[in-house]
C-alpha positions as CSV (number, residue, x, y, z in Angstrom):
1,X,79.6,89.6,103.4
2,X,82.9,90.3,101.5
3,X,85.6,91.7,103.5
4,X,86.2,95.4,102.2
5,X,87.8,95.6,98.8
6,X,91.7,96.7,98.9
7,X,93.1,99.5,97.6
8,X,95.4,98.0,94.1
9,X,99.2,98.1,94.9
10,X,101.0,101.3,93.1
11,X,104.2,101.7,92.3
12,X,105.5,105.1,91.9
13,X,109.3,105.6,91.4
14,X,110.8,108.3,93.7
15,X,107.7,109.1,95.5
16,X,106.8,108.0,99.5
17,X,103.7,106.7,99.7
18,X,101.1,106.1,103.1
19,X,100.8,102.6,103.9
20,X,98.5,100.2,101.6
21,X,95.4,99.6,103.1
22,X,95.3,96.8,105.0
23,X,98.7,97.3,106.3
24,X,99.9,96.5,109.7
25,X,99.7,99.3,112.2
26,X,102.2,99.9,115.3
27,X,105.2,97.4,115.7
28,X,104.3,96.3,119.1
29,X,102.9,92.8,117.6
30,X,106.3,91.6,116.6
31,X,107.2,91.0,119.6
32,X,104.1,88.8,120.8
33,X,104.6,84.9,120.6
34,X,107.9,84.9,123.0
35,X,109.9,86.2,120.9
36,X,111.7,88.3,123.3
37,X,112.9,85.2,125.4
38,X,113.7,83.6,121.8
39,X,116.0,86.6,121.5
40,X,118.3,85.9,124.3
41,X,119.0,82.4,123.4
42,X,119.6,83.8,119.9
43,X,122.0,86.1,121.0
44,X,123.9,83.4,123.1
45,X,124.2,81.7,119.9
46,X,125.6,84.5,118.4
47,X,128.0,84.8,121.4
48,X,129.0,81.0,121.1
49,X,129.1,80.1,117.7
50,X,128.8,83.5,115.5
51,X,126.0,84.1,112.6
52,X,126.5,81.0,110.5
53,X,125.1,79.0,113.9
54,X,122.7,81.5,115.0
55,X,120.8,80.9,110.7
56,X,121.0,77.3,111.4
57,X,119.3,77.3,115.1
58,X,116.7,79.9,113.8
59,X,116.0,77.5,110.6
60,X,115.9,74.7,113.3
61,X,113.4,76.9,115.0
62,X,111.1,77.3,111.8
63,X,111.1,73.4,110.6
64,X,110.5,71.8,114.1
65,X,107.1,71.7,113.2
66,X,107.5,69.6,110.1
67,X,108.9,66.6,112.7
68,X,105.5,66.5,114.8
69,X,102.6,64.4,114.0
70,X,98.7,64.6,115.2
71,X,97.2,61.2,115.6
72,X,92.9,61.2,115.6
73,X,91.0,58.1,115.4
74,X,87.6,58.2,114.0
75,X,85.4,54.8,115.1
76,X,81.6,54.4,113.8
77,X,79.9,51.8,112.2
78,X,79.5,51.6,108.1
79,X,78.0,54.6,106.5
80,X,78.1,56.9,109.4
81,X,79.9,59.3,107.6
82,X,83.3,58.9,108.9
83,X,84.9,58.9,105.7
84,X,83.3,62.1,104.3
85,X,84.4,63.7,107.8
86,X,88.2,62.3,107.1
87,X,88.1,64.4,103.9
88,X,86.4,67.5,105.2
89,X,88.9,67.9,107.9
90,X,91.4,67.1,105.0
91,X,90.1,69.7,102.6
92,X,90.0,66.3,100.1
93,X,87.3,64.7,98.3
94,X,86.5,60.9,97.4
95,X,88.3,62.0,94.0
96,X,91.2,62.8,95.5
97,X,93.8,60.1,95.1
98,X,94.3,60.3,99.0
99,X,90.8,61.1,100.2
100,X,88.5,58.2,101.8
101,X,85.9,56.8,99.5
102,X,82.6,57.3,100.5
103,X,79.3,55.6,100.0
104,X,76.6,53.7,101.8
105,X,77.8,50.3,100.8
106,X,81.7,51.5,102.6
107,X,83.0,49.1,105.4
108,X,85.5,49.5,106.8
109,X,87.2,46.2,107.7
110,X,90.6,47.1,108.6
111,X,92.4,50.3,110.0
112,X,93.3,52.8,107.3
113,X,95.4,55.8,107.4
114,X,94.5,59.0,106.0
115,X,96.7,62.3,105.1
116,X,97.1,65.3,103.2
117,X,99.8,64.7,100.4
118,X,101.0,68.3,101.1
119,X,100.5,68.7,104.8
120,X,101.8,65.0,106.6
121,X,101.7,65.9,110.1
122,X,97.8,65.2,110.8
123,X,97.3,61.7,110.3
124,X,93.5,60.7,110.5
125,X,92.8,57.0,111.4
126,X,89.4,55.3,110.4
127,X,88.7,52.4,113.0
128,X,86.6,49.6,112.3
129,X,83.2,49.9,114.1
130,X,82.7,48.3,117.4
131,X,81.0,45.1,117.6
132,X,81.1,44.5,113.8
133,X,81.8,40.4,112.7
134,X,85.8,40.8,113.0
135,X,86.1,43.4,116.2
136,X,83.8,42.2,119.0
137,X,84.1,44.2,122.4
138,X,86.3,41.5,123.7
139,X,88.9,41.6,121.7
140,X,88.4,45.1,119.7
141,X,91.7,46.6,120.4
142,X,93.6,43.0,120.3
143,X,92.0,42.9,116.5
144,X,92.6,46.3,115.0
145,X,96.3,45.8,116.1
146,X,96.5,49.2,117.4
147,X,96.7,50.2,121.3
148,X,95.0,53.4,122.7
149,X,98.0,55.1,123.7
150,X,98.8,55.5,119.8
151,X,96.6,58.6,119.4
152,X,95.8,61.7,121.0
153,X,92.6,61.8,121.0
154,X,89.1,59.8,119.6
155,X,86.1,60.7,117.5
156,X,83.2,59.1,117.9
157,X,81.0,59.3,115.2
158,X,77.2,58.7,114.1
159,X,74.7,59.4,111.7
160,X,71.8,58.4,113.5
161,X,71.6,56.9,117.2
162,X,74.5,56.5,119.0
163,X,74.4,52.7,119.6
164,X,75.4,50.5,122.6
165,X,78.7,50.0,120.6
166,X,79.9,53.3,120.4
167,X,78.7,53.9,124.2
168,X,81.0,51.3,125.0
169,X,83.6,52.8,123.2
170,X,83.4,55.5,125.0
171,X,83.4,54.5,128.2
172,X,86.6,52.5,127.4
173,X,88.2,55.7,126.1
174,X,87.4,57.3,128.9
175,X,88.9,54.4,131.5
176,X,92.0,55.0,129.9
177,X,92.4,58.9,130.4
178,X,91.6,60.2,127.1
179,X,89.7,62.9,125.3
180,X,87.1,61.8,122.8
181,X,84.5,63.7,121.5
182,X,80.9,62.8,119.4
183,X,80.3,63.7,116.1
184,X,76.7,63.0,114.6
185,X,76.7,63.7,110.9
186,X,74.0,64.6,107.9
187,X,72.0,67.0,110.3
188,X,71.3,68.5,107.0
189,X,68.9,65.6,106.1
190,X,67.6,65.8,109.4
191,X,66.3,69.3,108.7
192,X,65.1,68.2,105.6
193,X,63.2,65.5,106.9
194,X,61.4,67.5,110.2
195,X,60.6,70.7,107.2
196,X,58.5,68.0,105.4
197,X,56.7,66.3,108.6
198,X,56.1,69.7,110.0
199,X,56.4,72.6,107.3
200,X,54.0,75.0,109.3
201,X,56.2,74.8,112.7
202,X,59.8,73.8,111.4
203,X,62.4,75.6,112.7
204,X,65.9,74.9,112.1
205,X,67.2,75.2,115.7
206,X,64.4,73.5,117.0
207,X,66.2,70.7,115.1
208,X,69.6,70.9,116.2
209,X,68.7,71.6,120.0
210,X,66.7,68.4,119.9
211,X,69.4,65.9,118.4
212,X,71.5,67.4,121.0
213,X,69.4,66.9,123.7
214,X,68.9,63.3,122.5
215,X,72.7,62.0,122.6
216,X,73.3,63.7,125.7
217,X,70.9,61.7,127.6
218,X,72.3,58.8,125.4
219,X,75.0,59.1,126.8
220,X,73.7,60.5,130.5
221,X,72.2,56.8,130.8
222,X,75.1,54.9,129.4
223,X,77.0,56.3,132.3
224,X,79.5,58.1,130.0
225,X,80.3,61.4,131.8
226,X,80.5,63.9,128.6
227,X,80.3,67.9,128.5
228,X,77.2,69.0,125.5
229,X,80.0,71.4,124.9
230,X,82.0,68.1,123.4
231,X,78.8,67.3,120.8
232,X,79.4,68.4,117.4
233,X,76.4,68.4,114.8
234,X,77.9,68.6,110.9
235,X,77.2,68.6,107.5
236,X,80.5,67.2,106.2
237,X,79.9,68.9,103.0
238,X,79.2,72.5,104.1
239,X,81.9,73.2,106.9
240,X,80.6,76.4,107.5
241,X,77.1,74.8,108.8
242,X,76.4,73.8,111.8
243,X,79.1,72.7,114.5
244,X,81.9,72.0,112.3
245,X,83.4,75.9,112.6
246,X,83.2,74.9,116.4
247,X,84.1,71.3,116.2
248,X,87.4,72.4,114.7
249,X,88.4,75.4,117.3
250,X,87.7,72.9,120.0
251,X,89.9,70.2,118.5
252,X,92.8,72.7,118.0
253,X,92.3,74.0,121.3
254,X,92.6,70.4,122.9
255,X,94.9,69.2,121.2
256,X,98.8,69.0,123.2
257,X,100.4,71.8,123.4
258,X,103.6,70.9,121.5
259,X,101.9,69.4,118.6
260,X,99.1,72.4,118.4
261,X,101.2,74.4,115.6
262,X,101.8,71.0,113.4
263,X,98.0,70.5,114.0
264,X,96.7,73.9,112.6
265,X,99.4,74.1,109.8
266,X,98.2,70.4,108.6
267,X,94.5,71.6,108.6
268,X,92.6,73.0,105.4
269,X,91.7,76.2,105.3
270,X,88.0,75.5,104.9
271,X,86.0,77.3,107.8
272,X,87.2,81.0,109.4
273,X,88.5,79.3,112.4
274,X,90.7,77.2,110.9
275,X,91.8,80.6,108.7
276,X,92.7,82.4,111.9
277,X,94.6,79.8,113.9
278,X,97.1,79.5,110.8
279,X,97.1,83.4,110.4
280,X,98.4,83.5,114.4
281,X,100.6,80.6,113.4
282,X,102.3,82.2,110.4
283,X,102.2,85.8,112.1
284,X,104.8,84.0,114.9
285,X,107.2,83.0,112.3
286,X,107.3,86.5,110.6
287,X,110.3,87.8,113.4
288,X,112.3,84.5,112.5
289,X,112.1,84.7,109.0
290,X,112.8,88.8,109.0
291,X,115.8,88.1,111.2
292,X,116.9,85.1,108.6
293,X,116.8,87.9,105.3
294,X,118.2,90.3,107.4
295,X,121.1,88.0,108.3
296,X,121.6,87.0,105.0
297,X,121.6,90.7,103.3
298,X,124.4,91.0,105.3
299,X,126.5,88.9,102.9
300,X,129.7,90.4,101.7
301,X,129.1,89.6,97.9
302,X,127.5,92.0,95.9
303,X,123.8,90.9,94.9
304,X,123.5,87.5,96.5
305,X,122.6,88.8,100.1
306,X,119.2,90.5,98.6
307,X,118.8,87.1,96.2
308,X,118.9,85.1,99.1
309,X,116.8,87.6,101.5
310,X,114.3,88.2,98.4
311,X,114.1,84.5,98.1
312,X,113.2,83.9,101.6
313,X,110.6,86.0,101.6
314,X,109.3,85.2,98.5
315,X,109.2,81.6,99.5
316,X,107.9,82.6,102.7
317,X,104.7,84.8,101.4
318,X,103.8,81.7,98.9
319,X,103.6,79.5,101.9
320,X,100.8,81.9,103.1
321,X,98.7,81.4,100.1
322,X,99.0,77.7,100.6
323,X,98.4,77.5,103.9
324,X,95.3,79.6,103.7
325,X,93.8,77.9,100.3
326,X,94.2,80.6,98.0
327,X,97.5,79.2,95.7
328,X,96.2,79.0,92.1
329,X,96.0,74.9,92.4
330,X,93.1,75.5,94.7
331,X,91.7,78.3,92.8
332,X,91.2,76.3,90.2
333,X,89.8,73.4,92.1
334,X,87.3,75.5,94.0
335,X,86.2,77.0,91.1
336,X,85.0,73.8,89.1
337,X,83.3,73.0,92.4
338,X,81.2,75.8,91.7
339,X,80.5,75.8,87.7
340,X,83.0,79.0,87.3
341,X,86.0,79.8,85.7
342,X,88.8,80.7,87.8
343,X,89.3,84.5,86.7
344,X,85.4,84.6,87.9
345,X,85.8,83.4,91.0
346,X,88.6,85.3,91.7
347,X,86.7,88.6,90.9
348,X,84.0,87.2,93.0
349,X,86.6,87.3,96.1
350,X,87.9,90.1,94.9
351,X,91.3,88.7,94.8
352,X,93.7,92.1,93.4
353,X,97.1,91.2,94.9
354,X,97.6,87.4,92.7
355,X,100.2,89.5,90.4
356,X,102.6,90.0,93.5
357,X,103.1,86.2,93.6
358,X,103.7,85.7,90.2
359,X,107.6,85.3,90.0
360,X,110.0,87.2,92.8
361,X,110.5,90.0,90.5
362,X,107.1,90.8,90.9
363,X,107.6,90.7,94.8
364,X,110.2,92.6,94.8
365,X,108.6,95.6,93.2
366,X,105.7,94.9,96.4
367,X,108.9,95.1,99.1
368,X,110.6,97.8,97.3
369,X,107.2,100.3,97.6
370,X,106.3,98.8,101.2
371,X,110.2,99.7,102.0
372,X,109.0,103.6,101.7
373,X,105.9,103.4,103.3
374,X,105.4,105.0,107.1
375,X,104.7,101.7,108.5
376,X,108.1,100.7,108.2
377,X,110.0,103.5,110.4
378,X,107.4,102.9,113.0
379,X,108.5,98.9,113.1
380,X,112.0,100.0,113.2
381,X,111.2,102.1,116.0
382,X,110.2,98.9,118.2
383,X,112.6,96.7,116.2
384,X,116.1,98.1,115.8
385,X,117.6,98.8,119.0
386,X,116.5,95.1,119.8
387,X,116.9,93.3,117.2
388,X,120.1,94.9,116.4
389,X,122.3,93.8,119.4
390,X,122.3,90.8,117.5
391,X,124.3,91.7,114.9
392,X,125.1,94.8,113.0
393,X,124.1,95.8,109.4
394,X,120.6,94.0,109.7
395,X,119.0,97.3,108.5
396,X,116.2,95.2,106.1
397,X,115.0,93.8,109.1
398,X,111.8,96.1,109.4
399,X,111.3,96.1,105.9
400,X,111.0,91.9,105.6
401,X,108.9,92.3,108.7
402,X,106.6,94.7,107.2
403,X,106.3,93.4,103.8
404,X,105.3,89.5,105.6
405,X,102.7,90.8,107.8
406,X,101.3,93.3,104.5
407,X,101.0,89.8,102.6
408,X,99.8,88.0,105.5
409,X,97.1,90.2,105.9
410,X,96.2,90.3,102.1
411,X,95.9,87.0,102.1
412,X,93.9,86.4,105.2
413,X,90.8,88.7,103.5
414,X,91.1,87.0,100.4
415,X,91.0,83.4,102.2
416,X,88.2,84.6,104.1
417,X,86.4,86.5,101.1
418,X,86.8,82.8,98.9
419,X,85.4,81.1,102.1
420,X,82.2,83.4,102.0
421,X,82.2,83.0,98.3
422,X,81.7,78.9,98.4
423,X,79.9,79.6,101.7
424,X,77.1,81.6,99.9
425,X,76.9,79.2,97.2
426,X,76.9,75.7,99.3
427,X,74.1,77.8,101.3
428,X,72.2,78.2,97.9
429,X,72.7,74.9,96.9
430,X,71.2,73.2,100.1
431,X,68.9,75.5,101.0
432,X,65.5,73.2,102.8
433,X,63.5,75.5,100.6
434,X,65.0,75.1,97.5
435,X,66.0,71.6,97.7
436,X,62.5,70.3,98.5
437,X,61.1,71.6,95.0
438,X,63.9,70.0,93.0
């Protein structure tokens, strides 16, 4: 179901208005994340080495994440569905000049490396299958030129059986102390296939709990000690079936702690878990890049502390759509998916906010009405006397905090409202039912 609509953004000269619906309430939640302990060392800096310092440590602070990388190998044998996987995770198709090609007749005979073009730090590896002509057993690891210690953690995956191979695998994962987990892909045919052997008694999580059953004693009598908690079942091509919602919260949560921010900002926005982990990810930044505007408006040159605040913010906000899928290149891209024109499927989300992003001017006008709204004093309430032993004049700083979380939450319903969109169409479109009389 659509999130609720939003009430349209007015702008009325010279008149306070009640916060936009969908507005951050209370102004505790700024200071969740640490950011009370990053204060102190902030206002060191200040102590030691005066503003100009303290903008380049908290800048430091905001780009560390761009220096991390993620590291997942993904081993199976040919058409397993490893490559449609690599893209899914991606948010890339075979198209794509960077996605994996797909097909039945796909082998992988060396180790390729996949990315997003836009989002480096998650680097996807597709491994030769195990006990193939060119990687025997013996000398698998010797042959692919890569040692185990070069990733952080394995997926193993199948779309049948999991063979004596990729038990193996395993097991040699596991001697060497590190996480793996089991992937068995096109469950989707599987359901298609039991509805026409038994279309009186089918049932769809009969399916799924017997797959499930069947790897884990797979691996049970392989001697490969493995939670069912760590068996994902998947449609690569409907990320909101199955496990893969799952799958992904469990690789974010797993994944090292220092790298898990790099991780979720690398991710594409495709399934309501991944949407949340960003929206906590870009929530955290929201006090550092308030306290960068805020610092800059300071500026003693007429107009170019509020250019360079505006522009921060601005910059800031269109990250968000990016992040969360809903930038007009994707639009665009999800809508030919679908058959639809892009101002349709925008209707369909109910997207009413796009105008905001269209050139700062525009999100100025969305600060400036924000700026008189009751949300804003009670932020400055929590925020001020805090915030403002740091350094004096930084009056905007409720009001850039404000504005980011009101545009963080707008575009958190509309990601999610364009995920239920395709959702409810990919449902349509594979539907048992429907696909058996085409």
């Amino acid at each position: 179901m659509i999130a609720k609509e939003q009430e349209e953004i007015s702008y009325v000269p010279g008149r306070r208005n009640e916060p936009a619906q969908n507005t951050p309430k209370g102004g505790t939640w700024i200071f969740e994340h640490n950011f009370v302990e990053k204060l102190k060392s902030y206002m060191a800096t200040v102590r030691k080495g005066g503003l100009s310092e303290l903008q380049q440590q908290v800048q430091n602070d905001l780009d560390s994440w761009k220096a991390i990388k993620l590291h997942i190998a993904l081993v199976g044998q040919s058409g397993s569905g490893k490559s449609a996987l690599i893209n899914a995770m991606l948010g890339l198709t075979a198209e794509d000049e960077s996605g994996a090609d797909c097909g039945v007749t796909e082998t992988t005979e060396k180790v390729k490396m996949y990315c997003h073009p836009e989002r480096l730090n998650l680097v996807l590896w597709d491994l030769p299958g195990v006990d193939t002509p060119n990687f025997t057993k013996e000398r698998y690891w010797e042959n692919v030129k890569k040692n185990v210690a070069d990733f952080d953690f394995f997926i193993i995956v199948s779309s049948g059986s999991f063979k004596e191979s990729d038990i193996w695998f395993a097991k040699d994962i596991q001697e060497k102390e590190k996480k793996f987990f089991f992937v068995r892909t096109q469950v989707d045919l599987d359901i298609i296939k039991d509805k026409l052997a038994y279309p009186k008694t089918y049932k769809e999580r009969n399916v799924q709990e017997t797959v499930k059953k069947y790897i884990f004693n797979q691996l049970k009598k392989g001697n490969v000690e493995h939670s069912g908690e760590k068996i994902f079942l998947v449609n690569n091509f409907d990320t909101s079936a199955f496990d893969f919602q799952n799958m992904m919260n469990v690789l974010i949560k797993q994944a090292p702690t220092l790298k898990r921010e790099a991780f979720v900002m690398s991710l594409a926005a495709g399934t309501q878990v991944v949407i949340d982990e960003k929206v906590k990810v870009l929530e955290s930044r929201i006090p550092k890049i308030a306290l960068l505007g805020s610092l800059s408006s300071a500026i003693p040159i007429p107009g170019t502390g509020l250019a360079v605040e505006l522009g921060l913010l601005y910059c800031e906000a269109k990250m968000y759509r990016e992040q969360l899928g809903i930038d007009e290149d994707s639009l665009i891209k999800m809508s030919k998916r679908m058959g639809l024109d892009v101002s349709t499927f925008k209707d369909k989300m109910q997207m009413k906010n796009h105008l905001m992003f269209v050139s700062a001017t525009e999100f100025l006008k969305v600060m400036s009405y924000l700026a008189t709204s009751e949300g804003v004093e009670t932020v400055a309430k929590y925020t001020v006397p805090i915030v403002g032993s740091i350094a004096a004049g930084m009056i905007s700083y409720p009001v850039c905090c404000y504005t980011l979380k009101h545009v963080l939450n707008t575009c958190k319903t509309e990601a999610s409202n364009a995920k239920t969109v395709i959702g409810d169409w990919l449902c349509a479109k594979t539907d048992p039912d429907i696909m058996l009389t085409q």
